[in-house]
C-alpha positions in Angstrom: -18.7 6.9 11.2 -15.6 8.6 12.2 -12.2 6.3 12.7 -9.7 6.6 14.9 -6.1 8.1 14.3 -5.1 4.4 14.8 -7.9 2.8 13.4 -6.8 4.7 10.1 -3.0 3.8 10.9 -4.3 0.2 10.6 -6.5 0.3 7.8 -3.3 1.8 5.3 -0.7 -0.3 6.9 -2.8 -3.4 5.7 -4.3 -2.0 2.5 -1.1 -0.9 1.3 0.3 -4.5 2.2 -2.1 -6.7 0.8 -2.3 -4.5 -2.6 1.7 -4.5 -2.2 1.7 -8.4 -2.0 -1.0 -8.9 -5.0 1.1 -6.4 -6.8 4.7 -8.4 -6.0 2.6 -11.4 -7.4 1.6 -9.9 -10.8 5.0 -8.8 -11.3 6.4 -12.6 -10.8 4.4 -14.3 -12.6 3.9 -12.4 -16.1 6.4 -11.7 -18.4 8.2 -8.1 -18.3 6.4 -5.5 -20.5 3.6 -7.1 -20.4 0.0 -4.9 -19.4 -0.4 -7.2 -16.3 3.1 -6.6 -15.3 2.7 -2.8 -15.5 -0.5 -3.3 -13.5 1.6 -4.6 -11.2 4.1 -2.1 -11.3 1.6 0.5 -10.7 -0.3 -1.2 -7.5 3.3 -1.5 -6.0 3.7 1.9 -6.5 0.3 2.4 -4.8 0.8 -0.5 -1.9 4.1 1.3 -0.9 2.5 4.2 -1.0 -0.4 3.5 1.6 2.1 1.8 3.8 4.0 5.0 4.0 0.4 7.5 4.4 -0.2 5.1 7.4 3.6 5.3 9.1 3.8 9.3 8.0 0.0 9.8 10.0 1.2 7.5 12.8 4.3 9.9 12.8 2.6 12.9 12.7 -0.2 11.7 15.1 2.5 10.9 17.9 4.1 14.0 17.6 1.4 16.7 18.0 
């Protein structure tokens, strides 16, 4: 089944979100260095990083 442009807007704007608050999470509670910290590190990396695909393809959707 094929999504919408904003269908797919949605779907990385709340992915990235919810992995970017789990993320935020990991890195407040354990201790710095720790593997769970750099999990959460990483998955920040990642949340920001859907948040931006979905604002970029929004972008790039608008202007063709």
């Amino acid at each position: 089944m094929d999504s919408s442009p904003m269908e797919r807007f949605v779907q990385l704007i709340v992915a990235g979100s919810i992995v970017l608050v789990g993320a935020l999470w990991l890195v407040a509670i354990f201790e710095w260095g720790s593997t769970l910290w750099i999990v959460g590190i990483v998955l920040a990396v990642l949340g920001i990083g859907g948040l931006a695909a979905g604002i970029v393809s929004e972008l790039e959707a608008s202007v063709l």
